[in-house]
C-alpha positions as CSV (number, residue, x, y, z in Angstrom):
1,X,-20.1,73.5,-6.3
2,X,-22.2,73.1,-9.1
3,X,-24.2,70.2,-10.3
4,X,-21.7,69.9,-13.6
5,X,-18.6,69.5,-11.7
6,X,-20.0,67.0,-9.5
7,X,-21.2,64.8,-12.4
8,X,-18.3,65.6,-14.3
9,X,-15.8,64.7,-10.8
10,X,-17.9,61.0,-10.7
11,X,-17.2,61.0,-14.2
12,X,-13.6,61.1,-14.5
13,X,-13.7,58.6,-10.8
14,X,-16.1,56.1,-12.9
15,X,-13.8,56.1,-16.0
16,X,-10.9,55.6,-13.4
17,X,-12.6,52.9,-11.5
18,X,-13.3,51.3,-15.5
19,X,-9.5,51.3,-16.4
20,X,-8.5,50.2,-13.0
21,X,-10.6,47.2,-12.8
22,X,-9.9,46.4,-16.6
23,X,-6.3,46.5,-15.9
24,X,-6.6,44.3,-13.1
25,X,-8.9,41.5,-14.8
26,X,-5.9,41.7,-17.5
27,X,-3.5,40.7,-14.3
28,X,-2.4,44.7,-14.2
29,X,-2.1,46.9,-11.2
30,X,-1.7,50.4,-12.5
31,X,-1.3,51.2,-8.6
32,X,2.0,49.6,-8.8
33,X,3.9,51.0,-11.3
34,X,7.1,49.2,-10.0
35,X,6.0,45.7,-11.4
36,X,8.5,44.0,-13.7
37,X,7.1,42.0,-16.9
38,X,9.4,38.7,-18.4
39,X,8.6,36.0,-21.1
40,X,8.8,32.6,-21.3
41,X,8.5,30.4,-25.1
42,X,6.6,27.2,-24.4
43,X,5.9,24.4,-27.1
44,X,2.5,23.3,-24.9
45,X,1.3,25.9,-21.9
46,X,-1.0,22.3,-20.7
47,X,-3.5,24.5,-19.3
48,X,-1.9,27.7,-18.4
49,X,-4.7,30.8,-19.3
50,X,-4.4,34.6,-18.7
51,X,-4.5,35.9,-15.0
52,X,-3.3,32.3,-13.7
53,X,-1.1,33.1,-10.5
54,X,2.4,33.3,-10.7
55,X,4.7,31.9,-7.7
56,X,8.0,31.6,-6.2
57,X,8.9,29.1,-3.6
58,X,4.8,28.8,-3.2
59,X,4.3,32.3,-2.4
60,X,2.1,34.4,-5.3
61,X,4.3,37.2,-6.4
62,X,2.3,37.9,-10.0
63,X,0.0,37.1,-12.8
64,X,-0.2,35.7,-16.3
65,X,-0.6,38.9,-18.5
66,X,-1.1,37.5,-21.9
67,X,-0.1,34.4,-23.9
68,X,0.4,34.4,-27.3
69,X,1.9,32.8,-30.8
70,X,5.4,33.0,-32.0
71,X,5.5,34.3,-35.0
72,X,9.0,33.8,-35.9
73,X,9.4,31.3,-38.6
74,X,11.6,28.8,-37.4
75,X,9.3,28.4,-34.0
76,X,5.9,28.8,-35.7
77,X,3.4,27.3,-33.4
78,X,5.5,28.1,-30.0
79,X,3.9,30.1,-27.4
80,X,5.2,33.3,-25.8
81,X,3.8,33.8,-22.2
82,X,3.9,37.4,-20.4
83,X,3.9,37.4,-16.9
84,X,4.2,40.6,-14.3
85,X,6.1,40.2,-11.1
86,X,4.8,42.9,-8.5
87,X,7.3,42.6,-6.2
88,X,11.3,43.4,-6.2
89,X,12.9,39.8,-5.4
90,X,15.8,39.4,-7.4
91,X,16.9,36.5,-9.4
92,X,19.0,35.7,-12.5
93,X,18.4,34.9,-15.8
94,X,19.5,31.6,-15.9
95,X,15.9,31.0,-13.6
96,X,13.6,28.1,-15.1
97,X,9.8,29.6,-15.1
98,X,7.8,25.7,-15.0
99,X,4.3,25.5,-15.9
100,X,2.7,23.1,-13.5
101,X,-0.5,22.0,-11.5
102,X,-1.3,21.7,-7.9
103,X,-3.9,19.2,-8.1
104,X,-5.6,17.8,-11.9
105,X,-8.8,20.1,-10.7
106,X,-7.7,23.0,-11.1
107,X,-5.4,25.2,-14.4
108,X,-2.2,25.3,-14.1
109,X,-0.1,28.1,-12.8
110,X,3.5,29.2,-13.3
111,X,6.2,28.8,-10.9
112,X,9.9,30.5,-11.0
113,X,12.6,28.3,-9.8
114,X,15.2,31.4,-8.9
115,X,18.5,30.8,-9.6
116,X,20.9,33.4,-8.2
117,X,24.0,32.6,-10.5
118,X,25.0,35.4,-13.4
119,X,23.6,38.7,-14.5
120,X,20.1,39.7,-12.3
121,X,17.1,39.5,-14.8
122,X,15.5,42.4,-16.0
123,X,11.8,43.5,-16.7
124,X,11.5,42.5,-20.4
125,X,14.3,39.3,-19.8
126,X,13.3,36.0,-21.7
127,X,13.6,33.1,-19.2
128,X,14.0,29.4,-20.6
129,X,10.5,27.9,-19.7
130,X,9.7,24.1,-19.1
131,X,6.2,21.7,-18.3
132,X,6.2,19.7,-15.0
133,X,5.2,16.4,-15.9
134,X,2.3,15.0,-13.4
135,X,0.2,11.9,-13.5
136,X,-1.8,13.2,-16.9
137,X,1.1,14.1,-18.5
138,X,3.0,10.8,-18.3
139,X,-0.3,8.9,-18.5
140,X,-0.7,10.5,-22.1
141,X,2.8,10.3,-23.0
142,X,2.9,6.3,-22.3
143,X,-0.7,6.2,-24.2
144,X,0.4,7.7,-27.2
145,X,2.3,4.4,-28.7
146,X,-0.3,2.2,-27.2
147,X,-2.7,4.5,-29.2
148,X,-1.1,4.3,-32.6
149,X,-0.5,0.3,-32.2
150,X,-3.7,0.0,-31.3
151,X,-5.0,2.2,-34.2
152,X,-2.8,0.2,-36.8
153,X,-4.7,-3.1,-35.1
154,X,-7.8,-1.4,-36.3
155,X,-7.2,-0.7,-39.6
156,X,-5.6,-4.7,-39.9
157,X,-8.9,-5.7,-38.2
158,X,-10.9,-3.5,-40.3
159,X,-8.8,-4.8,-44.0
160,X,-9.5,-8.7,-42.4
161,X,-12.8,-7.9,-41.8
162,X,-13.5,-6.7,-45.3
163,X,-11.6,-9.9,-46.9
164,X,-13.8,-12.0,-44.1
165,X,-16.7,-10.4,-45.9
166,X,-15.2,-10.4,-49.8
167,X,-14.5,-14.2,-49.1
168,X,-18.0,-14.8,-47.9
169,X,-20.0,-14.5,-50.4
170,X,-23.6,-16.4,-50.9
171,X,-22.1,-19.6,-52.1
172,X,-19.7,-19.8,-49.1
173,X,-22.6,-18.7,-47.0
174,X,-25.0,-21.7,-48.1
175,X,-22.2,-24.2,-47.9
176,X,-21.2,-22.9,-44.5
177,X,-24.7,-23.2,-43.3
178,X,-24.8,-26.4,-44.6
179,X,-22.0,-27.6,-42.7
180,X,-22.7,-26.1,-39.5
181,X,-26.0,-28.1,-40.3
182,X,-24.6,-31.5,-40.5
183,X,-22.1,-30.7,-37.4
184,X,-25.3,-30.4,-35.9
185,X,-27.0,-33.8,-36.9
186,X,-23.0,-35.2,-36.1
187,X,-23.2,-34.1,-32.2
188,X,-26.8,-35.4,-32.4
189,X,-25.8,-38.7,-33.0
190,X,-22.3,-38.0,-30.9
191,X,-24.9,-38.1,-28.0
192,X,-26.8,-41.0,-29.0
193,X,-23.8,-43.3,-29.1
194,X,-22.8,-41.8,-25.8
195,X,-26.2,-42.3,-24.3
196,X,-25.6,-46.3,-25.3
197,X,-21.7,-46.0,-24.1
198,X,-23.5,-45.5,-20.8
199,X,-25.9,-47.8,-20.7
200,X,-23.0,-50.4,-21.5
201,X,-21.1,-48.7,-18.5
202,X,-24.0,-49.0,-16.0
203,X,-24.6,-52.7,-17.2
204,X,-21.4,-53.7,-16.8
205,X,-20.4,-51.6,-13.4
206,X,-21.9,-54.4,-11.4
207,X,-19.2,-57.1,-13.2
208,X,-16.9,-54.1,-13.0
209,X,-17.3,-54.0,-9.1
210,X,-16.8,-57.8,-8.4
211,X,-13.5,-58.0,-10.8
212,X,-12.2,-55.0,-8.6
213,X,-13.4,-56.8,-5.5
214,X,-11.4,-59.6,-7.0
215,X,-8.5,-57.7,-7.3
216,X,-8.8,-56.5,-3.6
217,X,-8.7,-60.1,-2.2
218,X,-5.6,-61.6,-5.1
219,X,-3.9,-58.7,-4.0
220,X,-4.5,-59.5,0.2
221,X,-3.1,-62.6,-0.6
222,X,-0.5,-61.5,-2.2
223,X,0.6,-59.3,0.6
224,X,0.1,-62.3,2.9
225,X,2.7,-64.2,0.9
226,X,4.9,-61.4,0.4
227,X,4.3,-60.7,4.4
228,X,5.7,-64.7,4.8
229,X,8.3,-64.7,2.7
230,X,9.4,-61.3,4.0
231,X,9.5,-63.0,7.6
232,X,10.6,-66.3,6.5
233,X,14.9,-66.8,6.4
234,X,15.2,-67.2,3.1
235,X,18.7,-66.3,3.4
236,X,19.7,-69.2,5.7
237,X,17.5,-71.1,3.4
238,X,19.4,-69.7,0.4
239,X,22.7,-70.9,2.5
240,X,21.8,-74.3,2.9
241,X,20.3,-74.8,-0.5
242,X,24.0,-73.8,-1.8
243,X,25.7,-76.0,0.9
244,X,23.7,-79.3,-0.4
245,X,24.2,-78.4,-4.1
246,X,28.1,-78.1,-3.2
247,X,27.5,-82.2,-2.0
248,X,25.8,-83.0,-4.9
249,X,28.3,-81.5,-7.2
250,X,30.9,-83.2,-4.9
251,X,29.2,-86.4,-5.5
252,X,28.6,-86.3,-9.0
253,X,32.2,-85.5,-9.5
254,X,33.5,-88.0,-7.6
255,X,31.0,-90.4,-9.5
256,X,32.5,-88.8,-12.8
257,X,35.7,-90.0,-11.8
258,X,35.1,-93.3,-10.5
259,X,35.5,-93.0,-6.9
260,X,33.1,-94.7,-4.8
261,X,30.2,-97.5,-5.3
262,X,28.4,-96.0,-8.0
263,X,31.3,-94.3,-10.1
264,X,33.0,-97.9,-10.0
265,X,29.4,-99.2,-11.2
266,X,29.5,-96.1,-13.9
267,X,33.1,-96.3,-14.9
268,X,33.9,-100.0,-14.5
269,X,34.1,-101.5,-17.8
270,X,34.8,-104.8,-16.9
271,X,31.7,-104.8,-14.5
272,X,29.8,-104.0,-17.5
273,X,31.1,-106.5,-19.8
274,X,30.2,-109.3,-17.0
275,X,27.1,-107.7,-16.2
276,X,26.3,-108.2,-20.0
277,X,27.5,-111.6,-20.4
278,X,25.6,-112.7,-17.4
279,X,22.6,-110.9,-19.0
280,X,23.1,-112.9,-22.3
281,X,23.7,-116.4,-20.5
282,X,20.7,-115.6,-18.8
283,X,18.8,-115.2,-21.9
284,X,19.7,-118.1,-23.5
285,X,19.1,-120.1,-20.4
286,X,15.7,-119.2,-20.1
287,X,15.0,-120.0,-23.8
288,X,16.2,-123.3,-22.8
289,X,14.1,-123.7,-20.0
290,X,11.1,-122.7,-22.5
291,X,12.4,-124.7,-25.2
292,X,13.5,-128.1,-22.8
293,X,11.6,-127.8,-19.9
294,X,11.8,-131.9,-19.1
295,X,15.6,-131.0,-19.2
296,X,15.2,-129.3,-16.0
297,X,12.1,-131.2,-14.2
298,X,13.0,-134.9,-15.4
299,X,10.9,-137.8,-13.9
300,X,11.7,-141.1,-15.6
301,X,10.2,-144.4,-14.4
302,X,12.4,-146.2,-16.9
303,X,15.7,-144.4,-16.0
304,X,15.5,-142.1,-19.5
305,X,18.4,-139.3,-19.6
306,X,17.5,-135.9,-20.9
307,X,19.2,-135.0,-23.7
308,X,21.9,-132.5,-23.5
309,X,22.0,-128.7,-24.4
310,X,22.3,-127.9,-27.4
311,X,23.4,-124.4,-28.5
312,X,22.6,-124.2,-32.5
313,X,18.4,-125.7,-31.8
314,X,18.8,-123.3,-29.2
315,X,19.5,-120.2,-31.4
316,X,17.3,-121.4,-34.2
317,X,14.3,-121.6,-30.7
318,X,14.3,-125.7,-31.7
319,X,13.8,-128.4,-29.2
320,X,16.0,-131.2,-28.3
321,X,13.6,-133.8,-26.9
């Protein structure tokens, strides 16, 4: 064999090897010309690049071939995924292909969920495509309000901010510095007076310590007396105290209406009416005695009378002698 074939033999076996291994980086085996190719329309692939495995129930059955743009109008900005089974497991059309990821390390892959009801899909079949939602996913879809709240806080913050700064100008400046000043020289003197309020305090805590000493003690004796009168009878006391009052009342009744010693004394009038006769008499007797004395005490050697009462000198305080 001649030197030309040989290289010409390595080079046909060199392109082969180049077209083979291109193929396969591309997710093609030209050594399996039984493979089957679908497609799947996506609005977000999350991930998904060329040559990412392709599963069913967990077990790799193909590759991602290429993904590209939609180019029909109404789904501009869609994505068309090509993907190559390289087996011959059957399923039907209606089968979901779902885009998801076995762990947030790693791309994301493409899984067929086979479902065996209708028509048996075809190499070339479009199957309806779908995203698995994980932990990123749902993190970002919850964020995404949060985000645009939080971004309309910003721009109120930042317009505030702007009016804060509009508003303070260098006269408002000055005259807030001047009052942040004089709050200053105000807590100054705050602490001054407090400094004497506690000087008065600690003066006084000694007289504040003997009035609650004070206290202490009225308030011992006070639970002595209470302690008494709790153990005293005051309702047997109570019981004769209303027993004597019903004899007074009794007795001041029967006084009211005559009965007895001193409601004839209150009640008689005729016993009055003697009583202030005899009063009267009395008087006028003892003006006599004043007025006539020898009327009463007479001592005669000669056997002279006194001379009688008489009641008009009497009355007019005159003698008779």
């Amino acid at each position: 064999m001649s030197k030309e074939l040989k290289t010409g033999i390595v080079l046909i076996l060199i392109i082969i090897a180049f077209i083979w291994g291109f193929n396969f980086l591309k997710g093609k085996d030209i050594f399996q010309p039984s493979s089957r190719h679908f497609y799947a329309e996506y609005v977000n692939i999350g991930g998904l690049t060329k040559a990412s495995t392709v599963t069913i129930n967990g077990l790799k059955v193909g590759k991602v071939n290429d993904i590209d743009f939609n180019i029909t109008p109404g789904k501009k900005g869609h994505l068309i995924v090509k993907f190559t089974i390289d087996n011959s497991f059957e399923f039907s059309k209606k089968s979901i292909v779902k885009i998801y990821s076995s762990n947030p390390l790693s791309g994301s892959s493409l899984a067929i969920i086979p479902s065996y009801e209708g028509r048996v899909a075809v190499s070339g079949d479009y199957l309806k495509g779908e995203i698995e939602s994980n932990l990123f996913t749902e993190l970002g879809e919850r964020l995404d309000p949060i985000q645009l709240k939080l971004e309309n806080v910003l721009v109120g913050a930042d317009t505030l901010f702007h009016k804060i700064n509009h508003i303070l100008d260098e006269k408002t400046a000055g005259n807030l510095k001047k009052s942040v000043e004089e709050l200053e020289l105000t807590m100054v003197e705050f602490r001054t007076t407090l400094g004497s309020v506690n000087s008065m305090m600690d003066a006084s805590s000694a007289d504040f310590k003997a009035s609650v000493k004070n206290t202490k003690a009225i308030t011992a004796n006070l639970a002595k007396v209470t302690d008494t009168l709790a153990n005293a009878n005051i309702g047997e006391i109570m019981r004769k105290a209303e027993t004597t009052l019903t004899s007074v009342n009794s007795i001041l009744a029967g006084m009211d209406t005559g009965k007895g010693t001193f409601g004839k004394l209150i009640r008689d009038e005729t016993l009055y009416n003697n009583l202030s006769n005899m009063s009267k008499e009395l008087e006028e007797l003892l003006k006599d005695m004043k007025l006539n004395p020898k009327r009463f005490v007479h001592f005669s050697l000669f056997g002279k009378k006194a001379k009688p009462f008489n009641e008009e000198n009497n009355k007019e305080n005159k003698t008779t002698q």
